[in-house]
N, C-alpha and C positions, 0 to 999 in steps of 0.2 A: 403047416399052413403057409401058404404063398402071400407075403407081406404087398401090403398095394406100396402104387407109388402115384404121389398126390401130381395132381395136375398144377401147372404151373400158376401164380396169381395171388400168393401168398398164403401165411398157415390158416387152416380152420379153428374155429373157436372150439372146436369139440371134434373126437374123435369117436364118439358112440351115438347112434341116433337110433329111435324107435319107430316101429312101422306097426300101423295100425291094421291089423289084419283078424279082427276078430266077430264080422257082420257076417248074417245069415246071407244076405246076398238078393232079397228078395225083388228087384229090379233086374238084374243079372238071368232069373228063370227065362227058360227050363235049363240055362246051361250049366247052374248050379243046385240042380236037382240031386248030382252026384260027387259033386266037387265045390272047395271052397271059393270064393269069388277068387281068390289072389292066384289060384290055380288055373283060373280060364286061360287060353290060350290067346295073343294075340300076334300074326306074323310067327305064327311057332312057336311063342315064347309066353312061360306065362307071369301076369302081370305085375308078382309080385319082385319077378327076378328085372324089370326094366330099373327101377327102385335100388334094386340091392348091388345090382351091376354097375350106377351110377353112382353110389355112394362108394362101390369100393374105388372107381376110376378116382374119385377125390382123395382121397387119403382114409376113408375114414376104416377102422379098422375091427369095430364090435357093433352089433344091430341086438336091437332086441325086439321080439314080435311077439302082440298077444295074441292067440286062437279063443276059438269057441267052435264055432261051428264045423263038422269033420276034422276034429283035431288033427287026428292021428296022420290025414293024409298030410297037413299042411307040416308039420312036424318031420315026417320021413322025408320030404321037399326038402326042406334050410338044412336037414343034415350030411345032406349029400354033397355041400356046399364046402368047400375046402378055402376058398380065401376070405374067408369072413369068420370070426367067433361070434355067434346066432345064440343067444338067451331066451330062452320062451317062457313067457310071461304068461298063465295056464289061468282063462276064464270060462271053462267048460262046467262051473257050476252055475253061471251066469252070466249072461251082458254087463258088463261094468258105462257101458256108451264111452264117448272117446275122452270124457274129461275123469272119469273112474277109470276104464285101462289106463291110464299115466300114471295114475295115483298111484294104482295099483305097482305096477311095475317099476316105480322110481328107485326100490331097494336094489332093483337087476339094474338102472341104469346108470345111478353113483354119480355121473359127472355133472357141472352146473356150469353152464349151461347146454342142454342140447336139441339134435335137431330129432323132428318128428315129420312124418310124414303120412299119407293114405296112400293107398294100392290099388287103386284103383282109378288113376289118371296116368300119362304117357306125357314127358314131355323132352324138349330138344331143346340145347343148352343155345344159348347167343354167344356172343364173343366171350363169357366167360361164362365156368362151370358156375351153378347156379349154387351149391353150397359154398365155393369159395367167394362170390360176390355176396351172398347173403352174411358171411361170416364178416367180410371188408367193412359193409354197412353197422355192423351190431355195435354198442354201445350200450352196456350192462347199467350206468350211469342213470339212465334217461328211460330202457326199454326193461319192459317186462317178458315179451315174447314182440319177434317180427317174422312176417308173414308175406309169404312170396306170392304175389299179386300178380295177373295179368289181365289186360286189356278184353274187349271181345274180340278187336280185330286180329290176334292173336290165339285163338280160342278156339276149338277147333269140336265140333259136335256137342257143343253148347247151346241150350233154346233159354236157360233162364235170365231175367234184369239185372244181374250182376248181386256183390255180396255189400262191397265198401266203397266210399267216398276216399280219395287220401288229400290233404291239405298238401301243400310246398315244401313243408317239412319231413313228409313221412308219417304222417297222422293219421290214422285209421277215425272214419266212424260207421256208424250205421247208416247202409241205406234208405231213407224215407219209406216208410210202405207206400207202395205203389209207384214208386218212382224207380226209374233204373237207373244203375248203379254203373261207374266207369269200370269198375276193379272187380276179380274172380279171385273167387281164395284158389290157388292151385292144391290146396293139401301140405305144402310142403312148408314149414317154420322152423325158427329159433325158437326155447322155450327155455327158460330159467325158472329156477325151485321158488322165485318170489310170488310168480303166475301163480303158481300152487297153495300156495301158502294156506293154511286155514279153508283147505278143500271137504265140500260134503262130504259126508261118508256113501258108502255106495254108488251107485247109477246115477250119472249128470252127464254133461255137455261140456266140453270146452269151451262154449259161446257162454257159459255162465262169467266163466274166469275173464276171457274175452271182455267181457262187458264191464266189471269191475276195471279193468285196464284200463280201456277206453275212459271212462269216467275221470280216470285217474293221472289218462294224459300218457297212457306208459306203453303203448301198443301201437307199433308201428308195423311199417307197411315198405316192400320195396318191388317195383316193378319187373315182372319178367321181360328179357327182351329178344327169349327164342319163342318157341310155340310151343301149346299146353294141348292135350286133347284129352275129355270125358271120356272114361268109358266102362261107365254103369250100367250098361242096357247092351244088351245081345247087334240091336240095330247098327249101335256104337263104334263096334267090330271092322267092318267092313271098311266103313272112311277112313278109318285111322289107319287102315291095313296101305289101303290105298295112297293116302298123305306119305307115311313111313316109305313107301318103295321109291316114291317119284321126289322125296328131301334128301 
């Protein structure tokens, strides 16, 4: 295995992060008719490898990914993979949703704290790599999970109100229904075993744990300050194809 070599900007709080790679994909049709979402192709590449490619430029040096849907392709994918040690976290007897995959998989992922991510957003670092600024930010003290946030104006094949409010300090809260929101969850977080703690069994959401956080004053929030782009949807594809050639 070809050992990474971290980008400059200080250490990361964790060298093993999980990627959530185990939805039917069903936004994504017809291009996932045959293939798993993380498999689609964007710019030649597919979506799962922007992700894994940017985690190894960081330092980080073990990933671990749940499947379900088309296991077996997404599995002969990450094995082909030589600079990474890829643990596959196996929910092909069910959807666990993305707060049951962690659970699920925290046996394959051992460290405390780490990062988590989705596969199905692109995004371009700012002046610093975005796991090494989000690791700068962390403080185990005070947070339970932090959550890489950006802007709209940053936001690239985005139509919805936003997710979160952040206070001065780095305070997440819920957006007002009906109200729009400054802050996007990019997908990409810090998460510590505290988040977890005393987790449903089964099928839940990370916005459950999320919520308890919030309540609890322990979920923060840090701005991104390169560009993020969606891309859930076939239509998706094209802009982002476009933005990526002419950044």
């Amino acid at each position: 295995m070809t050992l990474p070599h971290p980008l400059p900007g200080g250490p990361l709080v964790s060298d093993v992060a999980m990627l959530l790679a185990a939805g039917i994909g069903k936004r994504m049709r017809p291009l996932t008719t045959t293939r798993p979402k993380p498999l689609v192709r964007v710019a030649g590449k597919p979506l799962i490898d922007y992700g894994l490619d940017r985690l190894v430029e960081a330092g980080v040096s073990r990933a671990v990914v749940n499947v379900h849907y088309l296991a077996d392709q997404l599995t002969a994918h990450l094995a082909a993979r030589d600079n990474l040690a890829i643990a596959i976290s196996d929910e092909t007897a069910g959807l666990l949703e993305t707060g049951g995959g962690i659970v699920r998989a925290l046996p394959l992922i051992g460290a405390d704290p780490f990062f988590c991510l989705n596969t199905d957003a692109i995004w371009l670092d700012g002046p610093r790599n975005a796991f090494a600024a989000l690791s700068q930010a962390w403080d185990p003290a005070r947070m339970d999970a932090l959550l890489l946030l950006v802007s709209h104006a940053r936001a690239y094949n985005y139509t919805g109100m936003g997710d979160f409010n952040l206070d001065p300090m780095g305070l997440i809260a819920r957006a007002r229904p009906g109200r729009v929101a400054p802050f996007i969850y990019t997908g990409i977080q810090i998460v510590s075993h505290r988040l977890l703690r005393d987790a449903p069994p089964g099928k839940f959401s990370t916005g459950l744990l999320w919520d308890r956080a919030i309540a609890e004053g322990r979920l923060y929030g840090l701005p991104h300050t390169g560009l993020w782009f969606e891309v859930g949807a076939p239509e998706m594809i094209a802009p982002t194809e476009a933005a990526l050639a002419s950044a």
